[in-house]
C-alpha atoms as an extended CHARMM CRD file, in Angstrom:
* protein
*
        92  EXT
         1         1  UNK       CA            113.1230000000       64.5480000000      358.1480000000  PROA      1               0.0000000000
         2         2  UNK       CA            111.7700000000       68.2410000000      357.1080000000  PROA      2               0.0000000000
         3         3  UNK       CA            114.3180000000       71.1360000000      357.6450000000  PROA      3               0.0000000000
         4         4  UNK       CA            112.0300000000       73.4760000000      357.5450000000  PROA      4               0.0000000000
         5         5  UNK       CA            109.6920000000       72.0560000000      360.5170000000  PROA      5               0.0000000000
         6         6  UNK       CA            111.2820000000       72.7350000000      363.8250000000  PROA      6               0.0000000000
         7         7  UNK       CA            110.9400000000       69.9640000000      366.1860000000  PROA      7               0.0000000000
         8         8  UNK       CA            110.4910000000       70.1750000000      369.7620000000  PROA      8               0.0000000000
         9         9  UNK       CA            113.8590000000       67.9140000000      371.3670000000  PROA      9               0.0000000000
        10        10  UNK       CA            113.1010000000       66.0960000000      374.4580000000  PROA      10              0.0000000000
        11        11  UNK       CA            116.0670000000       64.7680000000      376.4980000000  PROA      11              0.0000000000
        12        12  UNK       CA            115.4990000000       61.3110000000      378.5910000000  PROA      12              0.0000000000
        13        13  UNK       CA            117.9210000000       60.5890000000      381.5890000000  PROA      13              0.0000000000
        14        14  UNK       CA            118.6340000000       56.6740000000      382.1740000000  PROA      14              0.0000000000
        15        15  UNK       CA            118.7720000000       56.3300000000      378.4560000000  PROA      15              0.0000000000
        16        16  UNK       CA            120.2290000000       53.3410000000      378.3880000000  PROA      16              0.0000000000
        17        17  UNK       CA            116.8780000000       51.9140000000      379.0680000000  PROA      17              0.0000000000
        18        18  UNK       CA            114.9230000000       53.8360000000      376.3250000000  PROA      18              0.0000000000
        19        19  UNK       CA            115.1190000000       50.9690000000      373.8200000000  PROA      19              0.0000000000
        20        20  UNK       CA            113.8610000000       48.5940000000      376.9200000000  PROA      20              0.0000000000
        21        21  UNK       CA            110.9830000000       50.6550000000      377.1120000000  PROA      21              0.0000000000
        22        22  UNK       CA            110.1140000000       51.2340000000      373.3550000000  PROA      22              0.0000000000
        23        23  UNK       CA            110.5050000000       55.2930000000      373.7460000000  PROA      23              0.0000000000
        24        24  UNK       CA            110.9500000000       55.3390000000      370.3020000000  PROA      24              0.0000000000
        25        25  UNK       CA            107.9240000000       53.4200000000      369.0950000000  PROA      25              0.0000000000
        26        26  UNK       CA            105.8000000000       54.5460000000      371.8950000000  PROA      26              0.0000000000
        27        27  UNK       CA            106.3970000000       58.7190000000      370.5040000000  PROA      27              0.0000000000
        28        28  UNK       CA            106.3890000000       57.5150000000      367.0080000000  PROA      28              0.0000000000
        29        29  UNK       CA            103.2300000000       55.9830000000      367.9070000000  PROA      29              0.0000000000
        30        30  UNK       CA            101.7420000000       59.0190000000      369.7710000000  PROA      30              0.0000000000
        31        31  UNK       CA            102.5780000000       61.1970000000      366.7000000000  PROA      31              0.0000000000
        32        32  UNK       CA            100.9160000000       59.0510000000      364.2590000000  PROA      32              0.0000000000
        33        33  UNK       CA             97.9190000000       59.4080000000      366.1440000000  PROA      33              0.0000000000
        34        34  UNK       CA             98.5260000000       63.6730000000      366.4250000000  PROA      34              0.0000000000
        35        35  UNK       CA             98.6010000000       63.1280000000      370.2590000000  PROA      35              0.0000000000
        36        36  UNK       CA            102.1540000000       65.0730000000      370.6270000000  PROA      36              0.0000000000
        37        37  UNK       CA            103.9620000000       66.4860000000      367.3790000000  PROA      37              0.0000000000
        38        38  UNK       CA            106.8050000000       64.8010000000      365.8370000000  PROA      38              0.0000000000
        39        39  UNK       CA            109.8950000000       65.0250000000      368.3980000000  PROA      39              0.0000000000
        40        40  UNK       CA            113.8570000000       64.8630000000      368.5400000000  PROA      40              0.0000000000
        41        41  UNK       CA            114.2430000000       62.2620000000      371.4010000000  PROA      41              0.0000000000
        42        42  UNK       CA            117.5590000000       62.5070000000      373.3430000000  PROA      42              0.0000000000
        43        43  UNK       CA            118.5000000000       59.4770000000      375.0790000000  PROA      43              0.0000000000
        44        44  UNK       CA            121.3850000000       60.6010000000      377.4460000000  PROA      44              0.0000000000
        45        45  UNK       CA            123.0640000000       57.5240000000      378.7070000000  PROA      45              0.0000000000
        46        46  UNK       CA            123.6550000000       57.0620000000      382.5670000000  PROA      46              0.0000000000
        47        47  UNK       CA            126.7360000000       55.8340000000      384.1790000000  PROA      47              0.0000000000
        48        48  UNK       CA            126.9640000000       54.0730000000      387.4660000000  PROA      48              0.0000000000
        49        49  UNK       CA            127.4480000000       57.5100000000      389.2140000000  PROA      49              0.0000000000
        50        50  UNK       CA            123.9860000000       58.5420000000      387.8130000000  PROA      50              0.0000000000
        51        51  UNK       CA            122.5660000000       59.8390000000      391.1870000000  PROA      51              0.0000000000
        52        52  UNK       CA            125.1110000000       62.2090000000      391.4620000000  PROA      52              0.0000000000
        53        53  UNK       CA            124.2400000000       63.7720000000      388.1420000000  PROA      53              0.0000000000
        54        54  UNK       CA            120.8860000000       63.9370000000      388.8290000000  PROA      54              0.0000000000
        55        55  UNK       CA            120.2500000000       66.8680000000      391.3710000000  PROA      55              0.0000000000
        56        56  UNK       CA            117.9120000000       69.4360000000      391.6250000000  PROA      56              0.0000000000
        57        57  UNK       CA            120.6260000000       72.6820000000      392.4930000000  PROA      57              0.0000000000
        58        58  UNK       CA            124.2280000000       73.4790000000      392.8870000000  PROA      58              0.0000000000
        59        59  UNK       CA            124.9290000000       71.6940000000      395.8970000000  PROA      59              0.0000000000
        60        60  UNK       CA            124.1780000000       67.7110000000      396.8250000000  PROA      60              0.0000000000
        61        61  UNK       CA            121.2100000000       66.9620000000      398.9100000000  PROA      61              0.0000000000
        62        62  UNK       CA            120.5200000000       65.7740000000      402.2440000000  PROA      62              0.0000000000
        63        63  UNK       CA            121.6680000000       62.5450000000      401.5190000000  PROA      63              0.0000000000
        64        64  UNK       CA            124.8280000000       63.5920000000      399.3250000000  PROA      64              0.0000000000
        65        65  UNK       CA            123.2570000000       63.2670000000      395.8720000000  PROA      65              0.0000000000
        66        66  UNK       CA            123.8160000000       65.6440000000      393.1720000000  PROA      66              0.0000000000
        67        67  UNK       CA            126.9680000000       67.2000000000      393.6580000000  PROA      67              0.0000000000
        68        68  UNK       CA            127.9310000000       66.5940000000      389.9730000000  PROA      68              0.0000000000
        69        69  UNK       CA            124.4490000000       68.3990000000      388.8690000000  PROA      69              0.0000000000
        70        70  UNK       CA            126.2050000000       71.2320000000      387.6910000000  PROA      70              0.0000000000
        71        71  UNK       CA            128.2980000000       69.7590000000      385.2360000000  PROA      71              0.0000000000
        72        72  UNK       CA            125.7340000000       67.7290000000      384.2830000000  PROA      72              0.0000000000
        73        73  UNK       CA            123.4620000000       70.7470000000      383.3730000000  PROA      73              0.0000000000
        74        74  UNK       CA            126.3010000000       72.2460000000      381.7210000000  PROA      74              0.0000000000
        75        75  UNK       CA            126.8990000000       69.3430000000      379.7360000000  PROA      75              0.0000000000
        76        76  UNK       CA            123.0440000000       69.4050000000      378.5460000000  PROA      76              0.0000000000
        77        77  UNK       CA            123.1790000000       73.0200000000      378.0310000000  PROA      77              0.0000000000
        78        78  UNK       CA            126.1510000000       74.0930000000      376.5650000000  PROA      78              0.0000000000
        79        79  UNK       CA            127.7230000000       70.6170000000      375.3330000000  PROA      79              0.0000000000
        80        80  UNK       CA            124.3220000000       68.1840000000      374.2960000000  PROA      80              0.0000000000
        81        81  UNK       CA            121.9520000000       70.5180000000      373.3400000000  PROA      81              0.0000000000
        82        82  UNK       CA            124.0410000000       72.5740000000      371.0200000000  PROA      82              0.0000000000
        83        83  UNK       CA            125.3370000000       69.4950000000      369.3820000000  PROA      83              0.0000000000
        84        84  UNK       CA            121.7990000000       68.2720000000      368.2160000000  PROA      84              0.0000000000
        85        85  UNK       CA            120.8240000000       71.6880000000      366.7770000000  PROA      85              0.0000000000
        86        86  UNK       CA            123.5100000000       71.5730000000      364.6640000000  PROA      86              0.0000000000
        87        87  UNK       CA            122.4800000000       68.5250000000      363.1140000000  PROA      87              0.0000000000
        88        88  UNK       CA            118.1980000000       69.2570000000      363.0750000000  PROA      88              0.0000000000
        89        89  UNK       CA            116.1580000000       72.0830000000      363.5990000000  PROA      89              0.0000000000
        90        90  UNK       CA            114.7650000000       72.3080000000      366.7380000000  PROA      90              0.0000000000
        91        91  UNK       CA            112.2470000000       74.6490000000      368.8830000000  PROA      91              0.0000000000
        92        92  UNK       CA            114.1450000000       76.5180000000      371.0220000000  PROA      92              0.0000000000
């Protein structure tokens, strides 16, 4: 790890599957190659709940999904995100 390098942080819903599908190796890979630079990667965890999380505005869907987006995008924004820049240096 180089402090002075600032890496670009990518956060990955369903991360409970990330080690299932090699997201480590597979951008490890890609960088070794120069394809993509050398990343944070974010795994956020999903719960059972997860569709609820997962919306695309302030207010659920058609179908009732999403009406914990906003907390969810507060978490990433103001909880998550700030929490990992604390610890590397990443590209805002």
């Amino acid at each position: 790890y180089n402090h002075r390098y600032q890496f670009p942080c990518v956060f990955m819903n369903d991360g409970q599957d990330a080690a299932t599908m090699r997201v480590a190796e597979a951008a490890a890979d890609l960088a070794a190659q120069k394809l993509i630079p050398p990343l944070i990667w974010v795994a956020v965890r999903a719960d059972a709940d997860r569709q609820q999380e997962y919306g695309v505005a302030n207010r659920p869907d058609f179908a009732k999904r999403g009406s914990r987006a906003a907390a969810y995008t507060a978490f990433l924004t103001k909880e998550l995100y700030p929490f990992v820049r604390s610890f590397y240096n990443t590209s805002p």
